[in-house]
PDB file of N, CA, C and O in Angstrom:
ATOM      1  N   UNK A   1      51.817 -77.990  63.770  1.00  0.00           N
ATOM      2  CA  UNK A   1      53.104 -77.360  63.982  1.00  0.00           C
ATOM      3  C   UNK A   1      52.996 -76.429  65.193  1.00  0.00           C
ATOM      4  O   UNK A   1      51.964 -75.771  65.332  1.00  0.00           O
ATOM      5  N   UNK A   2      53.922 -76.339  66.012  1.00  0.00           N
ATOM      6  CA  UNK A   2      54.331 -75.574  67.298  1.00  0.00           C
ATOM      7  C   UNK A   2      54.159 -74.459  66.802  1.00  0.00           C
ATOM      8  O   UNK A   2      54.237 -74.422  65.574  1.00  0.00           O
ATOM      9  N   UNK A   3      53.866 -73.152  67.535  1.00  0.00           N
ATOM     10  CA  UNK A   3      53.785 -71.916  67.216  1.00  0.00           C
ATOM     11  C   UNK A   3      55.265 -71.641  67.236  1.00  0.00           C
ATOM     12  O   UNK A   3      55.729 -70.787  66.480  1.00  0.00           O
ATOM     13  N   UNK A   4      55.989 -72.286  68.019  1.00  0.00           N
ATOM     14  CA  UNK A   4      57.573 -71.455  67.814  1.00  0.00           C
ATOM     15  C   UNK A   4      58.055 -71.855  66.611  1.00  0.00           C
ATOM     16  O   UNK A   4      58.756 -71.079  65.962  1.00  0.00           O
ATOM     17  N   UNK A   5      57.791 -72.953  66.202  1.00  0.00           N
ATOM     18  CA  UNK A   5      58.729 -73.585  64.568  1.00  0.00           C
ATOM     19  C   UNK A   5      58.283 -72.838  63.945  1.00  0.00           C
ATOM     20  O   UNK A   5      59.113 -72.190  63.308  1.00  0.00           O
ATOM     21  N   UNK A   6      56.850 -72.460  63.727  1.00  0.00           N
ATOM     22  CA  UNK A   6      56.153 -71.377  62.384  1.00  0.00           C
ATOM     23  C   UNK A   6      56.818 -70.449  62.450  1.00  0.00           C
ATOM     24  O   UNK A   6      57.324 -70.191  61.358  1.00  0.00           O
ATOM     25  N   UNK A   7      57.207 -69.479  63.579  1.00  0.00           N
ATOM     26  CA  UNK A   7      57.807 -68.427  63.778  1.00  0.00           C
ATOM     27  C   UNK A   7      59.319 -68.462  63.329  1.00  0.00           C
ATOM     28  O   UNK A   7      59.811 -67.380  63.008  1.00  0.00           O
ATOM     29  N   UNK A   8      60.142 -69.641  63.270  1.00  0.00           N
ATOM     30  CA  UNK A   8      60.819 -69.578  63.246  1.00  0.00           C
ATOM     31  C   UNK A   8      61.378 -69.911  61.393  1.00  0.00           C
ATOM     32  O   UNK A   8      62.471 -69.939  60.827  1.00  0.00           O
ATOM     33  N   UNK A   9      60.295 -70.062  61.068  1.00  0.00           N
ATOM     34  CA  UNK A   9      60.486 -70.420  59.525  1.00  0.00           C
ATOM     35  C   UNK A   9      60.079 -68.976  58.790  1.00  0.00           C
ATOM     36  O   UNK A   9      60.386 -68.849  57.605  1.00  0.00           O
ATOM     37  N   UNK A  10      59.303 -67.744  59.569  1.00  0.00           N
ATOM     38  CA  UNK A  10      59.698 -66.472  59.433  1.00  0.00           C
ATOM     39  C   UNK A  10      60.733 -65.532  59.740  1.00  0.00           C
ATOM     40  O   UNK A  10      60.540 -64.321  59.848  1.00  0.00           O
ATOM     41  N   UNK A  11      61.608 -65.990  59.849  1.00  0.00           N
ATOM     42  CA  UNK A  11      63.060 -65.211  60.489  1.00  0.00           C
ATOM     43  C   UNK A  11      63.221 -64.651  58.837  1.00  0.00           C
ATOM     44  O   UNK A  11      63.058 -65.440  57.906  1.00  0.00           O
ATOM     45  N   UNK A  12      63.557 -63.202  58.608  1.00  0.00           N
ATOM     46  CA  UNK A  12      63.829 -63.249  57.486  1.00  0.00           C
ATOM     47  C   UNK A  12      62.892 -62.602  56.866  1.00  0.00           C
ATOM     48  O   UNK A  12      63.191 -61.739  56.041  1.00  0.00           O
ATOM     49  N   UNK A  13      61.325 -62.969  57.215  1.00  0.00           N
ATOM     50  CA  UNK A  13      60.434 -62.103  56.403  1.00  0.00           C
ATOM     51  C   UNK A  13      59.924 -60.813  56.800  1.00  0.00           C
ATOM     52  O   UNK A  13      60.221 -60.779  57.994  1.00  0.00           O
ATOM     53  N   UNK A  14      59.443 -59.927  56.576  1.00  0.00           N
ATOM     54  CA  UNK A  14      58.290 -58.699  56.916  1.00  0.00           C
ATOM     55  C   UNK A  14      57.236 -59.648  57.757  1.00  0.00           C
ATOM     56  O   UNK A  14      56.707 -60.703  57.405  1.00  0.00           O
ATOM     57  N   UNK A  15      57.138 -59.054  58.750  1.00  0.00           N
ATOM     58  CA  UNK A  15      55.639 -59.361  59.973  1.00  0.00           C
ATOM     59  C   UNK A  15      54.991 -57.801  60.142  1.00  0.00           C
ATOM     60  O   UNK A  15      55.341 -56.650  59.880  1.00  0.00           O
ATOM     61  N   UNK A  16      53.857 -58.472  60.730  1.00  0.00           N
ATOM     62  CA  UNK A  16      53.115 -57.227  61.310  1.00  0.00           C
ATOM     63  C   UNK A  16      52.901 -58.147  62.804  1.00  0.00           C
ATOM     64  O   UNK A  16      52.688 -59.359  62.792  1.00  0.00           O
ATOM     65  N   UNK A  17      52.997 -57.357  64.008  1.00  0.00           N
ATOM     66  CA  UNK A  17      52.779 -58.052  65.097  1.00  0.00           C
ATOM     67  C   UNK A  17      52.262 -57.166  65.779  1.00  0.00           C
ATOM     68  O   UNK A  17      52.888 -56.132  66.014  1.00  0.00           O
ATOM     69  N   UNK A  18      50.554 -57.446  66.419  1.00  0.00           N
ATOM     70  CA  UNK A  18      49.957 -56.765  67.419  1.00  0.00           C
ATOM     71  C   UNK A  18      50.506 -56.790  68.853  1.00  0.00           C
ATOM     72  O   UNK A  18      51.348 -57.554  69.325  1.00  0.00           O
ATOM     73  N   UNK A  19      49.908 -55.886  69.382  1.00  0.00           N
ATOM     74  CA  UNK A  19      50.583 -56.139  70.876  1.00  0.00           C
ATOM     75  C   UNK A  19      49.409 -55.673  71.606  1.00  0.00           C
ATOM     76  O   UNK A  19      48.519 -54.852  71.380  1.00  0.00           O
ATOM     77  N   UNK A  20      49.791 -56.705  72.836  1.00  0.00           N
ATOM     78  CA  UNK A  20      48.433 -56.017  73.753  1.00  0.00           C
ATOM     79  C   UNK A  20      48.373 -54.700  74.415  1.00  0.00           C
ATOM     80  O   UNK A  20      49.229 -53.887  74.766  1.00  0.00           O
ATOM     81  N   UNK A  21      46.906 -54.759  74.479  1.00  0.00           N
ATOM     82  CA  UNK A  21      45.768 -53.123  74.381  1.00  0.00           C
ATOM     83  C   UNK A  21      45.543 -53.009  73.047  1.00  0.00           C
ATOM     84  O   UNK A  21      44.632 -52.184  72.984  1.00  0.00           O
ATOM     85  N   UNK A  22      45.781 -53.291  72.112  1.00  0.00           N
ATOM     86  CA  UNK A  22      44.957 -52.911  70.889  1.00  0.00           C
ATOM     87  C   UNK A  22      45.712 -51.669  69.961  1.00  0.00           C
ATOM     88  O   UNK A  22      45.566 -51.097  68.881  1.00  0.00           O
ATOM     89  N   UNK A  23      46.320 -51.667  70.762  1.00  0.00           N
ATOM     90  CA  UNK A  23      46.842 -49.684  69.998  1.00  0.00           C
ATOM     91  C   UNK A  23      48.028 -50.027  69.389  1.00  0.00           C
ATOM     92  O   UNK A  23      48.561 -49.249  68.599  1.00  0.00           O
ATOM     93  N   UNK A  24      48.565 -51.233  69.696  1.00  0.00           N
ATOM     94  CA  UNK A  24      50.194 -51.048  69.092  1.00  0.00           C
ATOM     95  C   UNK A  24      50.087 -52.025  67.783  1.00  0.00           C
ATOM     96  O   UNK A  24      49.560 -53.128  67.931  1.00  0.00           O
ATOM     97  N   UNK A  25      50.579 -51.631  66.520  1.00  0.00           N
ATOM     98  CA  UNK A  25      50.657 -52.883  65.421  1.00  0.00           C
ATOM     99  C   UNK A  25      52.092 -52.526  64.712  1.00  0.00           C
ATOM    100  O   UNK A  25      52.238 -51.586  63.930  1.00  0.00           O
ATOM    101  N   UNK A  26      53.033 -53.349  65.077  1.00  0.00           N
ATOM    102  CA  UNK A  26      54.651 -52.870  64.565  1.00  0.00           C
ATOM    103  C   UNK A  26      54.913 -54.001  62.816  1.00  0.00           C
ATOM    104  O   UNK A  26      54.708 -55.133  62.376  1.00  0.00           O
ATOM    105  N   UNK A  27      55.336 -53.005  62.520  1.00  0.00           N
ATOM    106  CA  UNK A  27      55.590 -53.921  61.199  1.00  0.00           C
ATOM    107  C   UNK A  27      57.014 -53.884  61.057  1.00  0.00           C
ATOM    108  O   UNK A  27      57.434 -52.734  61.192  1.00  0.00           O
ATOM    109  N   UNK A  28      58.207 -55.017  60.757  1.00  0.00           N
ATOM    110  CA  UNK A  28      58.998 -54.611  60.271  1.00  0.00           C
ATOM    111  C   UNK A  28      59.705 -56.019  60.219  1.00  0.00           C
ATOM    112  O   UNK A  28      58.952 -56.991  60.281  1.00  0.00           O
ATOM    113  N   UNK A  29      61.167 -56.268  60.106  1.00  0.00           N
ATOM    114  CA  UNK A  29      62.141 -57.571  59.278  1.00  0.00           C
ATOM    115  C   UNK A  29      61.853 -58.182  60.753  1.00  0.00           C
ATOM    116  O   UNK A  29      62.063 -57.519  61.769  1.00  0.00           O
ATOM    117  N   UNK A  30      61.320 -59.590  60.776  1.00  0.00           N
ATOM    118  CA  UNK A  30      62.103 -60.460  61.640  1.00  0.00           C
ATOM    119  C   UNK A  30      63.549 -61.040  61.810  1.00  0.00           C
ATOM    120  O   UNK A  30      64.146 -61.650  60.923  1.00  0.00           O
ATOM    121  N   UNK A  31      64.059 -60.759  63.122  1.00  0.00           N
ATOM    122  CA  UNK A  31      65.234 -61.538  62.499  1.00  0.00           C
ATOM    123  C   UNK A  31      65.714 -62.572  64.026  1.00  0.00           C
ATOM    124  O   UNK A  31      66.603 -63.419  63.946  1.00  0.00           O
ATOM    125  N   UNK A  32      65.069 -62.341  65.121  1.00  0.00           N
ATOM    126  CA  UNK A  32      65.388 -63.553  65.557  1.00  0.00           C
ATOM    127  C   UNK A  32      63.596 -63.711  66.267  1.00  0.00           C
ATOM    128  O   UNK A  32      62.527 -63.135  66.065  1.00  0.00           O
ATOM    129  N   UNK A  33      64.052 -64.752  67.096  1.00  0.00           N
ATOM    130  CA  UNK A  33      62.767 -65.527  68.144  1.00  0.00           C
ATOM    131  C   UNK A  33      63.031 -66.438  69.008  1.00  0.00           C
ATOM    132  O   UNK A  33      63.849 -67.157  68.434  1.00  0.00           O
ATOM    133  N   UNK A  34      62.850 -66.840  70.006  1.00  0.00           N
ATOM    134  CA  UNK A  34      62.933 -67.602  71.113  1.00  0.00           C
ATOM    135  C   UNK A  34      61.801 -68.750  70.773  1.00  0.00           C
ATOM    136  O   UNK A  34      61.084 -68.966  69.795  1.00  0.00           O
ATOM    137  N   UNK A  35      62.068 -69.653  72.610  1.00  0.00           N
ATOM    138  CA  UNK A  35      61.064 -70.457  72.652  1.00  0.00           C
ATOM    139  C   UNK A  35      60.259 -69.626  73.364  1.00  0.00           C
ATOM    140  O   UNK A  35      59.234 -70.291  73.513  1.00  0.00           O
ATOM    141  N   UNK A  36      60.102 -68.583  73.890  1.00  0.00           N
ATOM    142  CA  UNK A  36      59.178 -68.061  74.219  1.00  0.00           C
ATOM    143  C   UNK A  36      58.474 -66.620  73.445  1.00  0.00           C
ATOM    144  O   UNK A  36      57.880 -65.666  73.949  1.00  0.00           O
ATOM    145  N   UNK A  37      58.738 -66.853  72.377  1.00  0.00           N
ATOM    146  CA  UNK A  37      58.641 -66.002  71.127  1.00  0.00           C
ATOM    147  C   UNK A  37      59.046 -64.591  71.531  1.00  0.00           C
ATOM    148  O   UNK A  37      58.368 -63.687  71.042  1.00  0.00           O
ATOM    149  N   UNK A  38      60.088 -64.243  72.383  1.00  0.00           N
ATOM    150  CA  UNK A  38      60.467 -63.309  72.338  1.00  0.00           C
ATOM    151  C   UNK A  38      61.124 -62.685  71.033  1.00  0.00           C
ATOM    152  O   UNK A  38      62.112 -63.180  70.491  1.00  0.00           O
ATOM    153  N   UNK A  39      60.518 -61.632  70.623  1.00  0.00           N
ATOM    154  CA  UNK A  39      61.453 -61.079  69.027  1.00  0.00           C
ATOM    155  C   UNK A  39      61.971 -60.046  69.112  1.00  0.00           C
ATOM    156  O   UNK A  39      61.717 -59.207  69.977  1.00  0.00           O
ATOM    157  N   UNK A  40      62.967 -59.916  68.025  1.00  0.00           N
ATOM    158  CA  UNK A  40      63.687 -58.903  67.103  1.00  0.00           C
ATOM    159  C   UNK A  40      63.289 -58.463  65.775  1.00  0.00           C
ATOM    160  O   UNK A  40      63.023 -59.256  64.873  1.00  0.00           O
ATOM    161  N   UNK A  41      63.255 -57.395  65.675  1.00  0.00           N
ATOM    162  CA  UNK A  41      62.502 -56.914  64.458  1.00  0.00           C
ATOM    163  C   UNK A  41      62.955 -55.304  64.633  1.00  0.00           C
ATOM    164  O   UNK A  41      62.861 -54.365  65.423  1.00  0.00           O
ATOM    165  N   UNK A  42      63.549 -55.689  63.248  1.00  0.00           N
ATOM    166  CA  UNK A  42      64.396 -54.614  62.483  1.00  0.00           C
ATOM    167  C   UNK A  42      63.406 -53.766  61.650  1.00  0.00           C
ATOM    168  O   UNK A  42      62.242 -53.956  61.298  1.00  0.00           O
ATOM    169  N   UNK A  43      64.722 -52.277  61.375  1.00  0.00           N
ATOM    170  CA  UNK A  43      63.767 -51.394  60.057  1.00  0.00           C
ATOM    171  C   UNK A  43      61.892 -51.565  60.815  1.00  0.00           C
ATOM    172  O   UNK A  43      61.024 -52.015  60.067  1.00  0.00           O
ATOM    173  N   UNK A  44      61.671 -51.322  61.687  1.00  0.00           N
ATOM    174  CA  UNK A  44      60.108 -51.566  62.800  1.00  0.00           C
ATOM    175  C   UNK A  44      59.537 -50.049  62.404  1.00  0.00           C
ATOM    176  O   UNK A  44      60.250 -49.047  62.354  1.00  0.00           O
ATOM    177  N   UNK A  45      58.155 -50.086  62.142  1.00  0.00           N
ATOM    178  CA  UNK A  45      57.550 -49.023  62.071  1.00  0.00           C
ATOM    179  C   UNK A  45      56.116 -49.198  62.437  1.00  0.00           C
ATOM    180  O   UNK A  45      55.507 -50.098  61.860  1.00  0.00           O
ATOM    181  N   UNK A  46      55.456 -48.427  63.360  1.00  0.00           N
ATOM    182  CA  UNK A  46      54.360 -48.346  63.958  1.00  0.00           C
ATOM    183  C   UNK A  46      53.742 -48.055  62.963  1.00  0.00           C
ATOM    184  O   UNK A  46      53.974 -47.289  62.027  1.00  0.00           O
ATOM    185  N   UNK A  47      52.714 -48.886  63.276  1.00  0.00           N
ATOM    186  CA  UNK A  47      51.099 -48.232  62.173  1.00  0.00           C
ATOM    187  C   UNK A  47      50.013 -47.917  62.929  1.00  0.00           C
ATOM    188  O   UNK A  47      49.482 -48.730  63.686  1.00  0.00           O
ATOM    189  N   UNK A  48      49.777 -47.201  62.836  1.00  0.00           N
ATOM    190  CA  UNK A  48      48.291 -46.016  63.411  1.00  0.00           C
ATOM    191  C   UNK A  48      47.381 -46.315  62.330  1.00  0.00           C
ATOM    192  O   UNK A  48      47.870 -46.399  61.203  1.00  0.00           O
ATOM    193  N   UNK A  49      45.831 -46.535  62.517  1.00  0.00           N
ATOM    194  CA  UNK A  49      44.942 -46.388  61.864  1.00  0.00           C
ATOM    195  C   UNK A  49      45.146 -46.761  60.481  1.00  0.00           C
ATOM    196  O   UNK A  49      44.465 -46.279  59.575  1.00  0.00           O
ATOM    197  N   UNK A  50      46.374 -47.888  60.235  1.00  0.00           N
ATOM    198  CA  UNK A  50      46.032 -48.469  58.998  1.00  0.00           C
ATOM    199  C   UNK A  50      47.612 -47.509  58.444  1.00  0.00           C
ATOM    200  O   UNK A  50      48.135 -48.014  57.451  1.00  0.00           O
ATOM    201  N   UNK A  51      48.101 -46.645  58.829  1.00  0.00           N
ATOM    202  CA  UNK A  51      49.181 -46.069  58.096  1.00  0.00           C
ATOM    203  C   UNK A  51      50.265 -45.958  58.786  1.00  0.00           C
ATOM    204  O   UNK A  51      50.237 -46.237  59.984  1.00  0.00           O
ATOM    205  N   UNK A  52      51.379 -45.550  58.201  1.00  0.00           N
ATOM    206  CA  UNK A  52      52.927 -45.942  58.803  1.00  0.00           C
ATOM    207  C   UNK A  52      52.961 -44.503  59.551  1.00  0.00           C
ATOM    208  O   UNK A  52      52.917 -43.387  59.032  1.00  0.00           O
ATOM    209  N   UNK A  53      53.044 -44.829  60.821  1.00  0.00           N
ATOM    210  CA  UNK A  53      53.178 -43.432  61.801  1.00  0.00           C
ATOM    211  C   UNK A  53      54.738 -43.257  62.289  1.00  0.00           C
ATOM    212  O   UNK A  53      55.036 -42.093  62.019  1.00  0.00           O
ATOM    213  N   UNK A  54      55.544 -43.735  62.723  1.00  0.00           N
ATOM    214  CA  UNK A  54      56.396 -43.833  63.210  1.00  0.00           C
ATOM    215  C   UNK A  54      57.640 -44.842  63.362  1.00  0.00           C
ATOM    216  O   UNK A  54      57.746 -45.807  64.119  1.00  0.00           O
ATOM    217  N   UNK A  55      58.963 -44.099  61.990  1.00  0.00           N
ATOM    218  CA  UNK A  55      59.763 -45.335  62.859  1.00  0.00           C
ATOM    219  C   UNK A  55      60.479 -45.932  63.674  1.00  0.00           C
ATOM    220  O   UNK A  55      61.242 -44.972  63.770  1.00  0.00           O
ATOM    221  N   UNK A  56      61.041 -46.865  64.540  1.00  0.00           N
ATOM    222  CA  UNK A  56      61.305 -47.294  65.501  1.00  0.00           C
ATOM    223  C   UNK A  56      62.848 -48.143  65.517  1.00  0.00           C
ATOM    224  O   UNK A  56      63.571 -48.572  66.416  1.00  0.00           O
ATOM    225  N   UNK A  57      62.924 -48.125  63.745  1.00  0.00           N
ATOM    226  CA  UNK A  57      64.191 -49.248  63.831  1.00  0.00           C
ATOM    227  C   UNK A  57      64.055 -50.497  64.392  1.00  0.00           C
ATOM    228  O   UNK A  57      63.230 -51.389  64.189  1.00  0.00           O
ATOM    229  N   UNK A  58      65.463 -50.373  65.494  1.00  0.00           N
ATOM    230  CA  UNK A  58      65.286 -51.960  65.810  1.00  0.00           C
ATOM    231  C   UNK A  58      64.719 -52.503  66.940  1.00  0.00           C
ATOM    232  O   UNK A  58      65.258 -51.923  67.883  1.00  0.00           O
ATOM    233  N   UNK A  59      64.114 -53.110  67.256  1.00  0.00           N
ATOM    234  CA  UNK A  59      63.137 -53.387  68.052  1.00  0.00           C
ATOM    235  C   UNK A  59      63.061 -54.726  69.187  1.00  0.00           C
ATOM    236  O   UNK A  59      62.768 -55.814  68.691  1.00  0.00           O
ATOM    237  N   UNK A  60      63.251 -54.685  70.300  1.00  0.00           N
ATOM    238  CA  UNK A  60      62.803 -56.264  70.682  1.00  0.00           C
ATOM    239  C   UNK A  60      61.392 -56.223  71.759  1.00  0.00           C
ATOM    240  O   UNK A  60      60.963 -55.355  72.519  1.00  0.00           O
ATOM    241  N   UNK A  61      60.908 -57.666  71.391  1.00  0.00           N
ATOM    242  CA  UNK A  61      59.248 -57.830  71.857  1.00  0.00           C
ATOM    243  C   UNK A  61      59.437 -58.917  72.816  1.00  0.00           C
ATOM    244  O   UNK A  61      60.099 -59.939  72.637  1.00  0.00           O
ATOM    245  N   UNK A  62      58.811 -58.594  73.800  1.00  0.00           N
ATOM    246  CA  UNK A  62      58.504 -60.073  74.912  1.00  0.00           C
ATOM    247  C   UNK A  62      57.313 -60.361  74.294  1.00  0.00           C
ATOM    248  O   UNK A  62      56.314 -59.777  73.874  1.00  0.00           O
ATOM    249  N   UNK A  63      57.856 -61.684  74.404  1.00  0.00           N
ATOM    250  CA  UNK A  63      56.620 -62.517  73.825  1.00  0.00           C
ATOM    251  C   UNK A  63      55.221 -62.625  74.560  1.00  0.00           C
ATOM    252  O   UNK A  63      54.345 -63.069  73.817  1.00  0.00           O
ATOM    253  N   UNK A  64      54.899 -62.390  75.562  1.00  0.00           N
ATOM    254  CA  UNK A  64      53.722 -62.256  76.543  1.00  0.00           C
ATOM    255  C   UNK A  64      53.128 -61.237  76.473  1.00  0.00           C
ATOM    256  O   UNK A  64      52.184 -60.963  77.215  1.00  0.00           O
ATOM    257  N   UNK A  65      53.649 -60.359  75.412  1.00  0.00           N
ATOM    258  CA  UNK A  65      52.937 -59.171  74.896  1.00  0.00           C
ATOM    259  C   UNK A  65      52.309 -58.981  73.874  1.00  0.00           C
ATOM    260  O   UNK A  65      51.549 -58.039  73.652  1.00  0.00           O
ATOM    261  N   UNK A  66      52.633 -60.033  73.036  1.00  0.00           N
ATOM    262  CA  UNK A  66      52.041 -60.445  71.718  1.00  0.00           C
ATOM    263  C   UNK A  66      50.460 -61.162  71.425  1.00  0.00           C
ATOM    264  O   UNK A  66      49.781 -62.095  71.854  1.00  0.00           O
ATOM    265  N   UNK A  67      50.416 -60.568  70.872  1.00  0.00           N
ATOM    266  CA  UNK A  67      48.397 -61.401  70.444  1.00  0.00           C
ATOM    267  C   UNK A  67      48.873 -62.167  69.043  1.00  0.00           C
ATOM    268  O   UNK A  67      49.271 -63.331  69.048  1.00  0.00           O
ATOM    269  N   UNK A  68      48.777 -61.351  67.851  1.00  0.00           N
ATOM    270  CA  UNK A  68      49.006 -61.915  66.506  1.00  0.00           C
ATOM    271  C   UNK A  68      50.025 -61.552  66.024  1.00  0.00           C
ATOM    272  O   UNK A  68      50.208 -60.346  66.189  1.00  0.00           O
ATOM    273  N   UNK A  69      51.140 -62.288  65.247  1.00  0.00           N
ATOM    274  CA  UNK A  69      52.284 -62.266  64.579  1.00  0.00           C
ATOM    275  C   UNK A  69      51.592 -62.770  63.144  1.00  0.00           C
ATOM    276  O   UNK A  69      51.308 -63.967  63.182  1.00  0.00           O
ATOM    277  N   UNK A  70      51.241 -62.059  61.801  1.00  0.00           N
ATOM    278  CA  UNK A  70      51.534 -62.053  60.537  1.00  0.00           C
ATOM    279  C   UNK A  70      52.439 -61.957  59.592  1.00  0.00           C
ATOM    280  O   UNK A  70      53.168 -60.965  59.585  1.00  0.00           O
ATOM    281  N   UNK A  71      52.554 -62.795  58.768  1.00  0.00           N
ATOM    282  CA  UNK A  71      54.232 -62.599  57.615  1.00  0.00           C
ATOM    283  C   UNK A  71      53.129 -60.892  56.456  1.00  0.00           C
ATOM    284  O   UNK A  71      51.925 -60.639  56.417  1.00  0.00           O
ATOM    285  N   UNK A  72      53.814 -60.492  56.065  1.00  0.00           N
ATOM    286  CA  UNK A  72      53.300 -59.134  55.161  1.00  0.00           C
ATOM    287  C   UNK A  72      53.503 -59.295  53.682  1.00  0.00           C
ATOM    288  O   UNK A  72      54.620 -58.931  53.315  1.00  0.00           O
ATOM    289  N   UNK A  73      53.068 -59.542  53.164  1.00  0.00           N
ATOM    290  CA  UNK A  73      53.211 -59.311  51.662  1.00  0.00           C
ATOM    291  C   UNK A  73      53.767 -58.672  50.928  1.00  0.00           C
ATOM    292  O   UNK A  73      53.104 -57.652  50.738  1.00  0.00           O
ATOM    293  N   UNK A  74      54.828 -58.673  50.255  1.00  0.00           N
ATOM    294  CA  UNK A  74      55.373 -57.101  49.583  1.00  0.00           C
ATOM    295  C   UNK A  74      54.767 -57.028  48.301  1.00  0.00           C
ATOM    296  O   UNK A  74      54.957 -56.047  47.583  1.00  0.00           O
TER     297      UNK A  74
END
């Protein structure tokens, strides 16, 4: 499967998505995505060192900034 279809069968769930340099890990609702996995992600809250530091609301990501996109477990 294409990385964009997977992504796109998460619209809807909780992600955690790294971003490059290492320092940024945003968690929050997917709700759209491109073919170039550009996203939207709602209710977004930064995590620092494993804990919820900051929130951000709504959010959009260029996709060329992205390393790993995870669905989150509730």
């Amino acid at each position: 499967m294409f990385p964009t279809k997977k992504v796109q069968t998460m619209i809807g769930q909780n992600v955690q998505v790294e971003m490059k340099g290492g320092q940024h890990i945003l968690e929050g609702t997917l709700m759209s995505a491109d073919e170039y996995l550009n996203m939207h992600l709602s209710n977004t809250v930064e995590i620092v060192d494993g804990e919820r530091a900051k929130s951000l609301g709504s959010v959009v990501l260029r996709g060329n900034n992205i390393i790993i996109i995870n669905p989150v477990e509730n």
